[in-house]
TORVEXKOL-894015 format. One record per residue (C-alpha): x, y, z; residue number from 1. Coordinates in steps of 0.25 Angstrom, whole numbers, plus 5000, padded with zeros to 4 digits. Layout:
BEGIN
+------+------+------+-----+
!    x !    y !    z !   i !
+------+------+------+-----+
!    X !    Y !    Z ! NUM !
...
+------+------+------+-----+
This chain:
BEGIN
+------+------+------+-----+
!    x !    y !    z !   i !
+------+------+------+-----+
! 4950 ! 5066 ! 4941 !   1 !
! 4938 ! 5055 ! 4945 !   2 !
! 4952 ! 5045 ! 4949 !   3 !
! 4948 ! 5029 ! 4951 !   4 !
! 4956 ! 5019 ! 4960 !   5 !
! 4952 ! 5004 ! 4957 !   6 !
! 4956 ! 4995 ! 4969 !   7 !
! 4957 ! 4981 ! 4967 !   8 !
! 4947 ! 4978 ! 4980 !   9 !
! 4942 ! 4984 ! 4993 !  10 !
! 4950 ! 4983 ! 5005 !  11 !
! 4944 ! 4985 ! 5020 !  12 !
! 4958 ! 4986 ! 5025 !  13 !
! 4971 ! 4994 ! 5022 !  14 !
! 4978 ! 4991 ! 5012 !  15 !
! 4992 ! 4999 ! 5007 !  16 !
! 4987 ! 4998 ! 4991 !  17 !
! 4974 ! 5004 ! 4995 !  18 !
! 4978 ! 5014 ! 5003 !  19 !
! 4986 ! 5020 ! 4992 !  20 !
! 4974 ! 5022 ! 4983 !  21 !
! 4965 ! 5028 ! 4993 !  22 !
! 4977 ! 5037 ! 4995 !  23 !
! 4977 ! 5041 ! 4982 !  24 !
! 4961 ! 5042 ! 4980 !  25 !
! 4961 ! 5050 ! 4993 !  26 !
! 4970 ! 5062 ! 4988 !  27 !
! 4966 ! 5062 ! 4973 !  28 !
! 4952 ! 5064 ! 4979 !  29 !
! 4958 ! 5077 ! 4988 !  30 !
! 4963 ! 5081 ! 4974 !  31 !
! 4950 ! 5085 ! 4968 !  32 !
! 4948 ! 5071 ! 4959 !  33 !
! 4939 ! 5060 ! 4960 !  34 !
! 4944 ! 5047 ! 4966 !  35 !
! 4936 ! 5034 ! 4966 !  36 !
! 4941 ! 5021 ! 4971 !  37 !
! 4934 ! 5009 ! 4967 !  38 !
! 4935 ! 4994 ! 4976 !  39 !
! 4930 ! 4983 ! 4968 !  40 !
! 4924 ! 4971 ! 4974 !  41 !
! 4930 ! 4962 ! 4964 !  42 !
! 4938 ! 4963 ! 4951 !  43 !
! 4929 ! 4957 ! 4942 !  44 !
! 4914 ! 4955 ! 4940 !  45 !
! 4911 ! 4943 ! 4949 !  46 !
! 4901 ! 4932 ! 4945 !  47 !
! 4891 ! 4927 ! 4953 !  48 !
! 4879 ! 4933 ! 4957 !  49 !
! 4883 ! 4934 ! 4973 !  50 !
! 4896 ! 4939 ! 4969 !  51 !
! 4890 ! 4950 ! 4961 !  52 !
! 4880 ! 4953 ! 4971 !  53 !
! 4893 ! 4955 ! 4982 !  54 !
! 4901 ! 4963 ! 4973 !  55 !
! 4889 ! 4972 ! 4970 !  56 !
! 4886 ! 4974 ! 4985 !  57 !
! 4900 ! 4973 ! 4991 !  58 !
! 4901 ! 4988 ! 4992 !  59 !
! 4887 ! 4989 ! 4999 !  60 !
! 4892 ! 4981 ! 5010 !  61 !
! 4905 ! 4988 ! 5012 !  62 !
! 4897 ! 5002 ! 5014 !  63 !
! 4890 ! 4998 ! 5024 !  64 !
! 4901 ! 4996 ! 5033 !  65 !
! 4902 ! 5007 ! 5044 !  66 !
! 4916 ! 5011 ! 5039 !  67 !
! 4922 ! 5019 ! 5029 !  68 !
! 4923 ! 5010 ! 5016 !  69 !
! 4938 ! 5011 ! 5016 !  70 !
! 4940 ! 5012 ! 5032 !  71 !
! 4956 ! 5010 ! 5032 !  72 !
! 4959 ! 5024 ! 5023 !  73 !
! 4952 ! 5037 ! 5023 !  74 !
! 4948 ! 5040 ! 5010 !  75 !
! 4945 ! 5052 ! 5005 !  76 !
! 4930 ! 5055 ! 5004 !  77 !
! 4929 ! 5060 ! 4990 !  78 !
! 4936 ! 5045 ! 4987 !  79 !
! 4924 ! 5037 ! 4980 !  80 !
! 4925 ! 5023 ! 4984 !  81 !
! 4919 ! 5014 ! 4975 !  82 !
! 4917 ! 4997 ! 4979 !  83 !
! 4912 ! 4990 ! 4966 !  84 !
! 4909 ! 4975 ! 4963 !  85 !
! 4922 ! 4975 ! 4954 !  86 !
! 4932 ! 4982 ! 4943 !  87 !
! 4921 ! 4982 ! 4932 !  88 !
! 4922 ! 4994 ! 4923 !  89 !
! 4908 ! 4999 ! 4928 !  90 !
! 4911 ! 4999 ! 4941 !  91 !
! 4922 ! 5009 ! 4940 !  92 !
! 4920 ! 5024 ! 4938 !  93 !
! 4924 ! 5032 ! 4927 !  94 !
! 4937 ! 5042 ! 4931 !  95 !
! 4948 ! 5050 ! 4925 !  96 !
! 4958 ! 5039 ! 4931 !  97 !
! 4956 ! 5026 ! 4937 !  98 !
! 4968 ! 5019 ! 4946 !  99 !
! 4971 ! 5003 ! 4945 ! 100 !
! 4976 ! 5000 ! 4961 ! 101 !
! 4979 ! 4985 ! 4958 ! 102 !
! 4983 ! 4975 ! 4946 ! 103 !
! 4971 ! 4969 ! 4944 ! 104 !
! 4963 ! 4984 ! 4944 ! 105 !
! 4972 ! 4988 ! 4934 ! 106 !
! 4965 ! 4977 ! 4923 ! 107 !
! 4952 ! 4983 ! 4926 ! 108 !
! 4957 ! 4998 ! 4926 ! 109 !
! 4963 ! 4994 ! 4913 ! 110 !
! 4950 ! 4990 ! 4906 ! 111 !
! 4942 ! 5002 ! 4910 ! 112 !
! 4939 ! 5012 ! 4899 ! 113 !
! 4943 ! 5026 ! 4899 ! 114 !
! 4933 ! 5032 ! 4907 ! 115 !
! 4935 ! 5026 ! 4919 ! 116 !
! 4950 ! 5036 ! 4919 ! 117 !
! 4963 ! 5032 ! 4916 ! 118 !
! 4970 ! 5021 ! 4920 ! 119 !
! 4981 ! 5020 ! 4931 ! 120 !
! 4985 ! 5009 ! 4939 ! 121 !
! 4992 ! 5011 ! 4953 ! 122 !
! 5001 ! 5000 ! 4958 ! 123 !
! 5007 ! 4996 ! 4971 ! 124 !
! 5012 ! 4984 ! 4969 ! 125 !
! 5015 ! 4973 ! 4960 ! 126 !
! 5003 ! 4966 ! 4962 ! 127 !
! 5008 ! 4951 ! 4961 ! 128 !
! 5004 ! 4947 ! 4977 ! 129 !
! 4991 ! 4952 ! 4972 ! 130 !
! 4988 ! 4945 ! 4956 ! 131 !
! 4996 ! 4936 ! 4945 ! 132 !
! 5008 ! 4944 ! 4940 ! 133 !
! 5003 ! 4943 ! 4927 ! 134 !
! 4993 ! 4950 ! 4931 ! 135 !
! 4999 ! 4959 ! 4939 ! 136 !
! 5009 ! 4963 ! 4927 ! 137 !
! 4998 ! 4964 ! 4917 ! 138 !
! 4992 ! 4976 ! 4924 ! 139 !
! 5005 ! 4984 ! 4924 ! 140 !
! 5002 ! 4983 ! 4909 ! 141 !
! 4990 ! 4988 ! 4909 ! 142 !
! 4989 ! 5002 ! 4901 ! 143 !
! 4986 ! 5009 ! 4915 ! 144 !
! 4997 ! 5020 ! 4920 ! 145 !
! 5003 ! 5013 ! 4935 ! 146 !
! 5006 ! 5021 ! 4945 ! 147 !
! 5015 ! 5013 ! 4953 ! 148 !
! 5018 ! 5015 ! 4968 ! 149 !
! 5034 ! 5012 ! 4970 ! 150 !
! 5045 ! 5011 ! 4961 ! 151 !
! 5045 ! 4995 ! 4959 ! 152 !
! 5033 ! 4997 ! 4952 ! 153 !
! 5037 ! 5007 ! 4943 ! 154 !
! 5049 ! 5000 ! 4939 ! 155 !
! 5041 ! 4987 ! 4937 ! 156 !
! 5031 ! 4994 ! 4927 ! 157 !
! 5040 ! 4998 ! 4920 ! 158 !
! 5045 ! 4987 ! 4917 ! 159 !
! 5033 ! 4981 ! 4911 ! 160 !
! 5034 ! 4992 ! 4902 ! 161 !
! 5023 ! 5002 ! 4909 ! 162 !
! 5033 ! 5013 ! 4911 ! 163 !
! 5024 ! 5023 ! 4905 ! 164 !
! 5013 ! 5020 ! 4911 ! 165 !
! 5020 ! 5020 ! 4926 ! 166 !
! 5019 ! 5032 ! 4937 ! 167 !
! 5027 ! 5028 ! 4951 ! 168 !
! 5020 ! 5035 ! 4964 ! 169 !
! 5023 ! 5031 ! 4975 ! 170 !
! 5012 ! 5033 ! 4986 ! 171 !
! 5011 ! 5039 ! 4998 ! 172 !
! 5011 ! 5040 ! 5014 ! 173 !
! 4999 ! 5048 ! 5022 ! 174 !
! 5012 ! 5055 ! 5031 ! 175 !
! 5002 ! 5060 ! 5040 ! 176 !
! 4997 ! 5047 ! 5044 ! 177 !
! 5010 ! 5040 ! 5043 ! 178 !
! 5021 ! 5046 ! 5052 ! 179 !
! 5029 ! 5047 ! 5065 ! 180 !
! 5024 ! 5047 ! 5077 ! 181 !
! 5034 ! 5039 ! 5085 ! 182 !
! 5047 ! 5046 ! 5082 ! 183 !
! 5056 ! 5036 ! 5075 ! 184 !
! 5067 ! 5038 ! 5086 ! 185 !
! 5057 ! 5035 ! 5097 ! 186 !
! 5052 ! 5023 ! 5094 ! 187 !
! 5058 ! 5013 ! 5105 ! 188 !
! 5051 ! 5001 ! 5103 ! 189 !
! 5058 ! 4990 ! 5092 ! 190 !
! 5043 ! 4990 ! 5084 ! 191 !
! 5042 ! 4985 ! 5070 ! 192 !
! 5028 ! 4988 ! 5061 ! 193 !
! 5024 ! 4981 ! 5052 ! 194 !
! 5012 ! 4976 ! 5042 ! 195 !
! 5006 ! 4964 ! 5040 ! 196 !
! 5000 ! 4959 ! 5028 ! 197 !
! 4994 ! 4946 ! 5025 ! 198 !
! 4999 ! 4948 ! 5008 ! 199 !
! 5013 ! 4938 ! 5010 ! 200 !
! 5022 ! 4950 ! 5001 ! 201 !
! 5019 ! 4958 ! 5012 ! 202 !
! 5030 ! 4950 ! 5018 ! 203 !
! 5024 ! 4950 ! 5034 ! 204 !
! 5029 ! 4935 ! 5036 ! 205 !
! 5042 ! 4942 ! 5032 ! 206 !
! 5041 ! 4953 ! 5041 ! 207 !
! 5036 ! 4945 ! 5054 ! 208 !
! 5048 ! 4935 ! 5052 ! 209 !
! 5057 ! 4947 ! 5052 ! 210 !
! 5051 ! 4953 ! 5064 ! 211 !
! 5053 ! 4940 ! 5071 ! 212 !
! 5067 ! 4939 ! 5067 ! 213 !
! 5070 ! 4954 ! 5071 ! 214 !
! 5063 ! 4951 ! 5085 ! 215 !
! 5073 ! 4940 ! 5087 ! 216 !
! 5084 ! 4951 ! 5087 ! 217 !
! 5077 ! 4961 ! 5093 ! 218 !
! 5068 ! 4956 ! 5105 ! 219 !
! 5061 ! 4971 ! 5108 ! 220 !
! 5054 ! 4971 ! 5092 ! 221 !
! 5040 ! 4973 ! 5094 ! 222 !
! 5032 ! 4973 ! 5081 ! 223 !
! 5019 ! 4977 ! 5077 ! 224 !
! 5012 ! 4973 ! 5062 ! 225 !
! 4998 ! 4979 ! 5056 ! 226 !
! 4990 ! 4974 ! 5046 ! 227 !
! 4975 ! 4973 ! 5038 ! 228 !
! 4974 ! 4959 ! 5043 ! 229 !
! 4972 ! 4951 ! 5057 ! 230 !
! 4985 ! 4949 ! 5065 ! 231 !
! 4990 ! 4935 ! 5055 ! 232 !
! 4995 ! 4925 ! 5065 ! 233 !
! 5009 ! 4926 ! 5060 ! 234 !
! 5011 ! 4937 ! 5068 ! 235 !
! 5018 ! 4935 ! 5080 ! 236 !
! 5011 ! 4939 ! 5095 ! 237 !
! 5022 ! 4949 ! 5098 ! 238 !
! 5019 ! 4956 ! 5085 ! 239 !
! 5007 ! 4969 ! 5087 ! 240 !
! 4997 ! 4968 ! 5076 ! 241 !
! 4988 ! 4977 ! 5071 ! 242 !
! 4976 ! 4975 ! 5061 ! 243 !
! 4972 ! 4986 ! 5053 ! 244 !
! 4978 ! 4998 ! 5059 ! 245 !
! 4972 ! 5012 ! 5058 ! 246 !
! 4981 ! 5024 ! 5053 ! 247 !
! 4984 ! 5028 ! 5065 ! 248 !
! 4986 ! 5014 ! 5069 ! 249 !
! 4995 ! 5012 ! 5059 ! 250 !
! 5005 ! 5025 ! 5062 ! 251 !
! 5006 ! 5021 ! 5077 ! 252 !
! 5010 ! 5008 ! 5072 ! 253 !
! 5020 ! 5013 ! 5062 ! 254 !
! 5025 ! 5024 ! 5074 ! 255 !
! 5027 ! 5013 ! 5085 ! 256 !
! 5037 ! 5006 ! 5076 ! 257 !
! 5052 ! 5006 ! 5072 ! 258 !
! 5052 ! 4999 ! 5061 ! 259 !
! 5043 ! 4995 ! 5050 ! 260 !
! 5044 ! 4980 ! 5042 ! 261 !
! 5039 ! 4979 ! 5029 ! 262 !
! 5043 ! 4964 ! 5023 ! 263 !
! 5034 ! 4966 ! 5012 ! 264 !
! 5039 ! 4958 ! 5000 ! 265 !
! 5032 ! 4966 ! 4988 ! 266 !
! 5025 ! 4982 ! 4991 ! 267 !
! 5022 ! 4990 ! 4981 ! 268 !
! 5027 ! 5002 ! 4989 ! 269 !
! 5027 ! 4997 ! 5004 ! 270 !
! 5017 ! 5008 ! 5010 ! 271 !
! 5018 ! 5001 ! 5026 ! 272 !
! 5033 ! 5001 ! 5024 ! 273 !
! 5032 ! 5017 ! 5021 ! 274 !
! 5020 ! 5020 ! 5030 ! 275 !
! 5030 ! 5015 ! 5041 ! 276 !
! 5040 ! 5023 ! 5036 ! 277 !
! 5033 ! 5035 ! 5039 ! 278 !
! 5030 ! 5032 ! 5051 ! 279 !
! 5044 ! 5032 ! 5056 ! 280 !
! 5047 ! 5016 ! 5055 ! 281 !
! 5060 ! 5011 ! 5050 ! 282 !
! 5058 ! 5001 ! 5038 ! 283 !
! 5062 ! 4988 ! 5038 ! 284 !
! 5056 ! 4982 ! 5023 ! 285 !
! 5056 ! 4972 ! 5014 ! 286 !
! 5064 ! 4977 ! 5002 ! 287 !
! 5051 ! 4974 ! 4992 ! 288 !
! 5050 ! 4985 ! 4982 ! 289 !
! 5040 ! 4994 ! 4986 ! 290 !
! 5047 ! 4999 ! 4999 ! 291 !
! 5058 ! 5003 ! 4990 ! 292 !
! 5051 ! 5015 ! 4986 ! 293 !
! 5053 ! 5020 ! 4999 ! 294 !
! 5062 ! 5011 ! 5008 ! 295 !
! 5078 ! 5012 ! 5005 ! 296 !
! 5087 ! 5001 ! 5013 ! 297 !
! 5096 ! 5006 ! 5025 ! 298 !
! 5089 ! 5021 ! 5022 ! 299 !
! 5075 ! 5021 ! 5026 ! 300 !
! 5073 ! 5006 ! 5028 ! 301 !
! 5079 ! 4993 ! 5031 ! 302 !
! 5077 ! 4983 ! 5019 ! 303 !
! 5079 ! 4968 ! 5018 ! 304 !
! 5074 ! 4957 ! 5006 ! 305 !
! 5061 ! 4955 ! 5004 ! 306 !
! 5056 ! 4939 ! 5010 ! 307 !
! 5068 ! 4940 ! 5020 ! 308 !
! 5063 ! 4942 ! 5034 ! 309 !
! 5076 ! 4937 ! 5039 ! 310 !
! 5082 ! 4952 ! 5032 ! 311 !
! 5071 ! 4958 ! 5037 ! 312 !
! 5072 ! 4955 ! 5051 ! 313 !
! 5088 ! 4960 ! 5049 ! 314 !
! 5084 ! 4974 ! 5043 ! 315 !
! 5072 ! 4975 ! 5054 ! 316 !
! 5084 ! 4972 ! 5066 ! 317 !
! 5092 ! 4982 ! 5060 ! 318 !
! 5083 ! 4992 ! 5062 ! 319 !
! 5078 ! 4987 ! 5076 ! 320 !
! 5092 ! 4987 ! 5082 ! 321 !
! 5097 ! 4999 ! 5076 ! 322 !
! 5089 ! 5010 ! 5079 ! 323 !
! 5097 ! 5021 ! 5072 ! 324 !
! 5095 ! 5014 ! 5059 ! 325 !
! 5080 ! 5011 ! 5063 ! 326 !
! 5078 ! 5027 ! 5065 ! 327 !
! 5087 ! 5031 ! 5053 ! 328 !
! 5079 ! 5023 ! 5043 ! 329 !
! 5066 ! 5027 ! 5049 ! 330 !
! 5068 ! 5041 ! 5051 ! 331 !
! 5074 ! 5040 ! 5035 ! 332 !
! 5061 ! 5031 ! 5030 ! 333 !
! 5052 ! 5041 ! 5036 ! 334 !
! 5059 ! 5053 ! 5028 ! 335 !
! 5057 ! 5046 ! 5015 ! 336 !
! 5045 ! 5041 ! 5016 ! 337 !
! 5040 ! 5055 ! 5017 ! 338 !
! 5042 ! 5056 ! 5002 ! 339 !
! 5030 ! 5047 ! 4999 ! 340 !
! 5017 ! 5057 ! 5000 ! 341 !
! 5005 ! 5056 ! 4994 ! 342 !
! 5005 ! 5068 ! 4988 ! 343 !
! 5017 ! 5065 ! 4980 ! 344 !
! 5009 ! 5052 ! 4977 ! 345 !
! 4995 ! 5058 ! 4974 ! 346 !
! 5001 ! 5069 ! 4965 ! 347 !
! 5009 ! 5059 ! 4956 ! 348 !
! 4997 ! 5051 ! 4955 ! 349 !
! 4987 ! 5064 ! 4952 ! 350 !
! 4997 ! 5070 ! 4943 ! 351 !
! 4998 ! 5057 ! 4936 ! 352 !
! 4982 ! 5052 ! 4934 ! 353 !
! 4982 ! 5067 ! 4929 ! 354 !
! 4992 ! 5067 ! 4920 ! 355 !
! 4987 ! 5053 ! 4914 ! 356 !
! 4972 ! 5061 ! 4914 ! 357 !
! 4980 ! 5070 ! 4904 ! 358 !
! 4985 ! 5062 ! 4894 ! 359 !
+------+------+------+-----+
C-alpha cells in the first residue's frame, strides 16, 4: 500500500504525538508498503507575496541544515519525507490510504478526492488545549474511520454516533530502548522523574507543588525533571534539569529513579507515564483518562484527583516512605506494561488499512 500521514506542522523537537507516527511509518515501510509523511508549513494557502515566497522556500532552508531532518527520531530510510507550503490538495500525493494525525488535518483529509487513498484519522487526544471544541467535535464527525489511541476515546466516539467507524489501538513501547538497568530493589536514592511541559494540562505547576510538599516530609527527595524547552524559572534550584535528553539519556534518567510523577490533567494515553513504567519507576499519576489504559490504583500505580497537588504529594509519600509498596507497584507496572508492543499495534493498524482497502 503507498500509506500518507498528514501532520499538522513540523516540529524540530520531540514530541509524544509525533513520535507515534513516525513509529508507525517506520514499520509499515519494513513491511514492504510505501510510507510518505508530509509537514506543511501552514494549514491554509497564505496571502501575501513574502509569505508565499516563505512558505515556498521554507523546506530549502531546512535541508540545508547539517543534521538529519528529523534529528530527534531515527526514521526509517525508505520513509519519504515531505515539507510543503500548506494542506492544499496538490501538494499532497496520491496513495492507497491517507492518515489525519490532528483535528484540523482531518478537514483537509476529508475534502480530498479518492485518489489520494482512503481516509483514516488517528487521534490521541481530545484536541480541546489545541482548537474550539466545536471544532474539535466537528472532526470526529467527519466520514473518516478513527482509530483511536485509549479507551476514553473510544467511548467518546461512540457516543457522537461514530461507532462504526471507530477502531481502539493502543500504541506501543520500543522495549529495547525502554527498560531496566538499575534493578528496582537497588535504587537507593529517594529520586523522582519527571517531565516538563510548558502546555498548562500537562499539570507541571501541579506536580512541582507536590514535589515541594513531599520534600517537607521526606527531606532526602532528590528530583530530576526533563523537557523540550529551557529550564522555566519555576523550577526550584535543588531540582536537576535536563533539556532535550537523548535516548540514552532519557533511560538513565528513568533508571536513576523510584518513582515517576505524571500530574498531567488530560493525555490522550500518557506515553511518559508508561515509558517510566518500563523503566522500572513506580507511578504516582494524576488519574486523567489516558493513564487508565494502563495505570490501576493500589496495583501498579498510586493515583490521586487530577488539579490536587495536595493528593498528589500524599500518594507520592506513600510510596517514598514505604518502599515495599514502592517495589510491589513498580515491579507489577513493569509487567503490565509489557503488553503494549508495537507489533500488536502495527498489526491491528496494518490489518485494519487493509481490510478498509478491501471493501
Amino acid at each position: 500500500m503507498k500509506i500518507t500521514f498528514i501532520l499538522p506542522m513540523y516540529l524540530d523537537s520531540p514530541s509524544g504525538g509525533f513520535k507515534v507516527v513516525y513509529e508507525y511509518a517506520n514499520r509499515l515501510q519494513s513491511r514492504g508498503h510505501s510510507v510518505t509523511v508530509v509537514h506543511p508549513r501552514n494549514e491554509a494557502a497564505q496571502r501575501g507575496t513574502i509569505q508565499y515566497v516563505k512558505s515556498h522556500l521554507w523546506k530549502y532552508k531546512l535541508q540545508l541544515k547539517q543534521r538529519p531532518l528529523i534529528s530527534w527520531f531515527d526514521l526509517h530510510p525508505g520513509v519519504r519525507l515531505l515539507l510543503m507550503p500548506d494542506l492544499r490538495e496538490h501538494f499532497i500525493p496520491d496513495g492507497d490510504t491517507i492518515i489525519a494525525t490532528a483535528y484540523n488535518t482531518a478537514f483537509h483529509v476529508d475534502s480530498y478526492p479518492a485518489r489520494k487513498g482512503r481516509k483514516f484519522y488517528l487521534i490521541q487526544s481530545y484536541e480541546t488545549w489545541q482548537g474550539p471544541e466545536e471544532r474539535v467535535r466537528a472532526s470526529w464527525s467527519l466520514p473518516l474511520h478513527k482509530v483511536v489511541v485509549s479507551r476514553w476515546l473510544l467511548r467518546l466516539a461512540q457516543s457522537m454516533g461514530e461507532a462504526e467507524r471507530v477502531t481502539h489501538i493502543p500504541p506501543g513501547l520500543e522495549f529495547s530502548q525502554l527498560k531496566i538497568s538499575r534493578p528496582i530493589s537497588e535504587r537507593q536514592a529517594a529520586r523522582v522523574g519527571m517531565l516538563a511541559h510548558p502546555n498548562k494540562i500537562k499539570g507541571t505547576r501541579d506536580g512541582l507543588k507536590a514535589l515541594e510538599i513531599a520534600r517537607e516530609r521526606v527531606p532526602a527527595l532528590q528530583a530530576v525533571m526533563f523537557g523540550t524547552s529551557s529550564r522555566d524559572v519555576e523550577i526550584p534550584s535543588w531540582i536537576e534539569y535536563v533539556q532535550l535528553p537523548s535516548p540514552g539519556r532519557l533511560l538513565e534518567i528513568y533508571n536513576s529513579c523510584r518513582i515517576f510523577l505524571h500530574p498531567s490533567w488530560i493525555e490522550g494515553w500518557g506515553l511518559p507515564a508508561a515509558e517510566a513504567m518500563a523503566c522500572g519507576c513506580a507511578l504516582v499519576a494524576a488519574a486523567n483518562e489516558g493513564v487508565h489504559e494502563f495505570a490501576r490504583d493500589g496495583q501498579n500505580a498510586l493515583l490521586a484527583p487530577i488539579k490536587r497537588p495536595d493528593a498528589l504529594a500524599e500518594r507520592l509519600t506513600e510510596a517514598l516512605v514505604n518502599d515495599d509498596l514502592r517495589v510491589r507497584i513498580a515491579e507489577s507496572g513493569h509487567q503490565q506494561i509489557q503488553r503494549f508492543t508495537w507489533d500488536r499495534a502495527v498489526n491491528s493498524l496494518e490489518k485494519l488499512l487493509t481490510e478498509q482497502q478491501a471493501r
